[in-house]
N, CA, C and O atoms as a GROMACS GRO file, in nm:
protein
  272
    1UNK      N    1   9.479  12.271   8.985
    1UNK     CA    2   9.510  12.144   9.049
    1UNK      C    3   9.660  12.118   9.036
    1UNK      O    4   9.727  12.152   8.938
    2UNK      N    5   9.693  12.072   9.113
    2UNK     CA    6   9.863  12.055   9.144
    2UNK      C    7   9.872  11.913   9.084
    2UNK      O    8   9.810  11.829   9.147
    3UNK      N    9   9.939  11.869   8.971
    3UNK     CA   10   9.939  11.726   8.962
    3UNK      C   11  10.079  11.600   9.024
    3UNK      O   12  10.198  11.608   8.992
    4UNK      N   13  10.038  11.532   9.083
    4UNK     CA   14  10.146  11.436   9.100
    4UNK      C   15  10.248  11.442   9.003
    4UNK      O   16  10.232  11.462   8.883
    5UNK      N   17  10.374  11.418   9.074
    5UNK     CA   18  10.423  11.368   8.986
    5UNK      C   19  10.407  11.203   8.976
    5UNK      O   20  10.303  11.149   9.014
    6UNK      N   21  10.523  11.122   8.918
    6UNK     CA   22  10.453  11.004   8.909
    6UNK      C   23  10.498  10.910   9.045
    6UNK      O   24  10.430  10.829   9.107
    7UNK      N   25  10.653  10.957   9.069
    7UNK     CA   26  10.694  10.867   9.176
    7UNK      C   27  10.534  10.928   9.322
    7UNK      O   28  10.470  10.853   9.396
    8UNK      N   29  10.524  11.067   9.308
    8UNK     CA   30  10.431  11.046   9.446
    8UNK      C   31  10.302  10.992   9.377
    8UNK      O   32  10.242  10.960   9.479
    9UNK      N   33  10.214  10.959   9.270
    9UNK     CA   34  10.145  10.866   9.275
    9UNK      C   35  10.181  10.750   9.307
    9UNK      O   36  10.116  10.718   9.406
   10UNK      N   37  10.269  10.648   9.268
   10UNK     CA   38  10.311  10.522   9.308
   10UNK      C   39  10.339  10.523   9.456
   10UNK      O   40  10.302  10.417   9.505
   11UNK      N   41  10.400  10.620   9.561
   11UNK     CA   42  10.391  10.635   9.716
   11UNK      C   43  10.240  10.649   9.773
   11UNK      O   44  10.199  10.593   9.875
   12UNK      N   45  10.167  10.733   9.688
   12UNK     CA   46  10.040  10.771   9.730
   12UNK      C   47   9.966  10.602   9.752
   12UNK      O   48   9.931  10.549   9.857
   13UNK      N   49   9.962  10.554   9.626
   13UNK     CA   50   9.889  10.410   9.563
   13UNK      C   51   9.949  10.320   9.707
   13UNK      O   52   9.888  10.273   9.803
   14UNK      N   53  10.044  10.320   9.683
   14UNK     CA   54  10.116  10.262   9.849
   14UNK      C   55  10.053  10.233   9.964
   14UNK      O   56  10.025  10.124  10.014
   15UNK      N   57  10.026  10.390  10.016
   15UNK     CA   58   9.965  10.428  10.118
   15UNK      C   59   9.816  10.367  10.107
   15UNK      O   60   9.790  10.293  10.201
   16UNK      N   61   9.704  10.384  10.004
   16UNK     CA   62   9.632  10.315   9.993
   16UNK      C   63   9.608  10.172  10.005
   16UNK      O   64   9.528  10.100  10.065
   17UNK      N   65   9.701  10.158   9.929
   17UNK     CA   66   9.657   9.965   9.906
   17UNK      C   67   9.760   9.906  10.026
   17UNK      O   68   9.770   9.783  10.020
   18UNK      N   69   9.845   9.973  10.140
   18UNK     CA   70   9.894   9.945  10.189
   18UNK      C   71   9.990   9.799  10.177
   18UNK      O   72   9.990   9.690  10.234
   19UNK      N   73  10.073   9.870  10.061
   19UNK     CA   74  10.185   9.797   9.990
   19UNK      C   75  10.339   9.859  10.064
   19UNK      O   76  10.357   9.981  10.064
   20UNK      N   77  10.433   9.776  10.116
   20UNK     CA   78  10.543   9.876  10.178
   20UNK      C   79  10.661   9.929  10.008
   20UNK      O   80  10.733  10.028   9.992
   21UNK      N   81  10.641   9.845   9.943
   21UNK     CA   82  10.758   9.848   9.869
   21UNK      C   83  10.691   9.828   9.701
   21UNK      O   84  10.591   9.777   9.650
   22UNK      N   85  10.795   9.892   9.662
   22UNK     CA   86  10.710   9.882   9.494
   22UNK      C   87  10.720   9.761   9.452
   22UNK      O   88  10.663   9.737   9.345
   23UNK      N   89  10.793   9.652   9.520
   23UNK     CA   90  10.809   9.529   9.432
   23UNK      C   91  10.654   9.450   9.500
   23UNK      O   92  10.612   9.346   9.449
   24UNK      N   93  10.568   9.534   9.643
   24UNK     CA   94  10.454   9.492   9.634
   24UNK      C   95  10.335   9.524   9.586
   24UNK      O   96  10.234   9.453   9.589
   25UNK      N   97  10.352   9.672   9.527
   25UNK     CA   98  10.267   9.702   9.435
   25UNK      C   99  10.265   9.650   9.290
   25UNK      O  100  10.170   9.666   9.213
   26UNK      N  101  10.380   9.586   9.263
   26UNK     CA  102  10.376   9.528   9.147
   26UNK      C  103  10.326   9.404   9.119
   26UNK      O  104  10.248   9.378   9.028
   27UNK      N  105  10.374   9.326   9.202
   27UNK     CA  106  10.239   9.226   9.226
   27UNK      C  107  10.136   9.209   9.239
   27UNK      O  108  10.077   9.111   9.195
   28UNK      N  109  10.064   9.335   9.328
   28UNK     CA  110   9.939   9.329   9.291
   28UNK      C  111   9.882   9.370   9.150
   28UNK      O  112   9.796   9.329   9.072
   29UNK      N  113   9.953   9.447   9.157
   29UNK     CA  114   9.904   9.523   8.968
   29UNK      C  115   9.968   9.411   8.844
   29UNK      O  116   9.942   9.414   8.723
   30UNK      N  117  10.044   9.328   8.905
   30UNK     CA  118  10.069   9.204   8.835
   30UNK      C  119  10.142   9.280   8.709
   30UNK      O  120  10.102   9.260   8.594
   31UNK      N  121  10.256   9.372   8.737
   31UNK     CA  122  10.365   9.436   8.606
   31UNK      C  123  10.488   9.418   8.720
   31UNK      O  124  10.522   9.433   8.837
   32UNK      N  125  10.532   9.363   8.556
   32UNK     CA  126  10.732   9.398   8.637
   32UNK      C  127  10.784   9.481   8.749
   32UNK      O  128  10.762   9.601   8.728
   33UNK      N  129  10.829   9.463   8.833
   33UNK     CA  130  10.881   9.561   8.926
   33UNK      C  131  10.980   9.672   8.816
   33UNK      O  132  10.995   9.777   8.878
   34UNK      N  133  11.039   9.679   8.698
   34UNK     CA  134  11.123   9.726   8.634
   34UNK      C  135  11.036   9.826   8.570
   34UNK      O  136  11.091   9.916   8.505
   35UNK      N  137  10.901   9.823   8.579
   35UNK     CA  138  10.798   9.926   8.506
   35UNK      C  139  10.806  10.080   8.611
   35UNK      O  140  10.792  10.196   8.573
   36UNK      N  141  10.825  10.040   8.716
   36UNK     CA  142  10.828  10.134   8.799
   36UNK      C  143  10.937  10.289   8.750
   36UNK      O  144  10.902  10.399   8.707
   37UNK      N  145  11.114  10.215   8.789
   37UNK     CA  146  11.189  10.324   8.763
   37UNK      C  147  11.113  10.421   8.608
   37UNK      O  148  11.067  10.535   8.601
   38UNK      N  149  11.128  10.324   8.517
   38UNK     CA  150  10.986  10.403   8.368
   38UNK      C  151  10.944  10.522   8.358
   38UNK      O  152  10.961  10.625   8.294
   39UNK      N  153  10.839  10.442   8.505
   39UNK     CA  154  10.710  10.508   8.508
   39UNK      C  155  10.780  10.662   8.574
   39UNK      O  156  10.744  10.767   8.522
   40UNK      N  157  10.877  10.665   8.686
   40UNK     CA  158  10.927  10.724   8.737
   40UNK      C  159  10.948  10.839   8.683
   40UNK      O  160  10.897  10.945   8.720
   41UNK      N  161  11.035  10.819   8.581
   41UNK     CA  162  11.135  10.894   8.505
   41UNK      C  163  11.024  10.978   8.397
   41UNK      O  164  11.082  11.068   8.337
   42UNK      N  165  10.923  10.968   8.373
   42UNK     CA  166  10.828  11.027   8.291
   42UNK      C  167  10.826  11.164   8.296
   42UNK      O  168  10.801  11.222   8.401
   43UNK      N  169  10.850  11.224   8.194
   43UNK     CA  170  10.869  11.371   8.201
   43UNK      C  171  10.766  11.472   8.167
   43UNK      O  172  10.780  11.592   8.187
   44UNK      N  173  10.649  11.409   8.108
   44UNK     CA  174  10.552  11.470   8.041
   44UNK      C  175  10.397  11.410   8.147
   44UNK      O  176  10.373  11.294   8.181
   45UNK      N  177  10.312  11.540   8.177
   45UNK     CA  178  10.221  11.489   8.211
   45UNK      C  179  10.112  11.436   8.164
   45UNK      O  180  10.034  11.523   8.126
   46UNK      N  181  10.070  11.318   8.149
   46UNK     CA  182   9.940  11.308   8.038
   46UNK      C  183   9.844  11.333   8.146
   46UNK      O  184   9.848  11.394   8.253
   47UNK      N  185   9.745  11.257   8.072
   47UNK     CA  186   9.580  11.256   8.084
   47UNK      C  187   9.526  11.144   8.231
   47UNK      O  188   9.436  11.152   8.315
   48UNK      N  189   9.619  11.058   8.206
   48UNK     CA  190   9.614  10.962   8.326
   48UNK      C  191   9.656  11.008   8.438
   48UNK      O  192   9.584  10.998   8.537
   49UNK      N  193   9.763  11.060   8.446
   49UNK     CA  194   9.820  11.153   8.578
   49UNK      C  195   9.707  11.230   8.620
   49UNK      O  196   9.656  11.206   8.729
   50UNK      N  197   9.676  11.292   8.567
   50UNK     CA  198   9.576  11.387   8.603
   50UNK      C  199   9.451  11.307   8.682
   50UNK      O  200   9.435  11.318   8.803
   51UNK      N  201   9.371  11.233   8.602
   51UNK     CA  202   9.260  11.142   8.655
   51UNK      C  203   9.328  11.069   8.812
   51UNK      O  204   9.299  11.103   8.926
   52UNK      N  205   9.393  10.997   8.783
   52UNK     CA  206   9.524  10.946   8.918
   52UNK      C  207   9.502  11.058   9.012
   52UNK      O  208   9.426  11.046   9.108
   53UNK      N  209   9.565  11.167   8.988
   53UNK     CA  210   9.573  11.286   9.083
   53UNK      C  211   9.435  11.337   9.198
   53UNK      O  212   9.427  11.362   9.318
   54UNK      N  213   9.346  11.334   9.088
   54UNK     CA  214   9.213  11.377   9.074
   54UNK      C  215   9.183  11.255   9.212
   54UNK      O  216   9.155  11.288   9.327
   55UNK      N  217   9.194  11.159   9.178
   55UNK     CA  218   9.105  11.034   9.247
   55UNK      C  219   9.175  10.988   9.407
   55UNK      O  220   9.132  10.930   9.508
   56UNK      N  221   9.326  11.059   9.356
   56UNK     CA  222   9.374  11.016   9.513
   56UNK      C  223   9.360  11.127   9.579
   56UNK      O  224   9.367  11.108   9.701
   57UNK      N  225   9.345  11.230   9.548
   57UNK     CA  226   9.269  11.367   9.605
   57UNK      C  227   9.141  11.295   9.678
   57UNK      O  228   9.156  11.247   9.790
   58UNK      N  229   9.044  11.291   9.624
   58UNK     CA  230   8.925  11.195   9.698
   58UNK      C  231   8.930  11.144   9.772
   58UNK      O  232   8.885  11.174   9.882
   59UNK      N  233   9.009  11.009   9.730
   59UNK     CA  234   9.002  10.929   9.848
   59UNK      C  235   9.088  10.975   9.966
   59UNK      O  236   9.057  10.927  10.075
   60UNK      N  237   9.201  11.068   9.963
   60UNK     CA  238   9.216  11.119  10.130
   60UNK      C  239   9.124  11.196  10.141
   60UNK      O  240   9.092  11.203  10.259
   61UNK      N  241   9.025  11.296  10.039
   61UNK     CA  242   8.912  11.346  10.138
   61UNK      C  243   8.853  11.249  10.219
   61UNK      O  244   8.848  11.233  10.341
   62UNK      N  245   8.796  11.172  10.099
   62UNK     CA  246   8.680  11.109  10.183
   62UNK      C  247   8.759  10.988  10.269
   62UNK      O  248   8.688  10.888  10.272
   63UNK      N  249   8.875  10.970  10.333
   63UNK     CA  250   8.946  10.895  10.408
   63UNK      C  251   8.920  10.959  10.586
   63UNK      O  252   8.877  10.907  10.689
   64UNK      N  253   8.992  11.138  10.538
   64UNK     CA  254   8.992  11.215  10.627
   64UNK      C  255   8.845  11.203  10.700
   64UNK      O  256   8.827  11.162  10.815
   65UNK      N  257   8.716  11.261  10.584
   65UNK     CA  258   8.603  11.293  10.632
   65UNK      C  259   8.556  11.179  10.733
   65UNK      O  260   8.497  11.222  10.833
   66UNK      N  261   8.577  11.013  10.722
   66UNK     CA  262   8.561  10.939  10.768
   66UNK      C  263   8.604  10.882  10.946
   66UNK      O  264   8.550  10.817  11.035
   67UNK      N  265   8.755  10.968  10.920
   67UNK     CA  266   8.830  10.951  11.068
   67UNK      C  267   8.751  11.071  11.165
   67UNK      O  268   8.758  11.054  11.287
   68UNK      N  269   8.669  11.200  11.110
   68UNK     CA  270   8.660  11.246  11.217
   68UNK      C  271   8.564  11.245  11.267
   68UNK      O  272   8.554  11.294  11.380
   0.00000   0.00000   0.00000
């Protein structure tokens, strides 16, 4: 499995929740817009990335499977 890094989870999450800008994903997730660059800059992959990865994998399957 190829894992995100973190900035393309936070673009990915985007695309989902159809947020244009991280200062509107942060509102919904109700954290600082300043958590972002952070999260960004993370150099190590944990355990959450992975699950994250895992789940937005899914949902464009089952996004795709749906459009055709």
């Amino acid at each position: 499995m190829n894992v995100l890094s973190p900035e393309e989870i936070i673009e990915q999450v985007k695309i989902v929740t159809g947020d244009r800008f991280d200062s509107d994903l942060a509102k919904r997730l109700n954290i600082d817009k300043q958590s972002f660059p952070q999260y960004k800059n993370k150099k190590t992959v944990d355990l959450q990335q992975k699950i994250i990865t895992l789940l937005l994998a899914e949902v464009r399957h089952t996004n795709k499977t749906h459009n055709e």
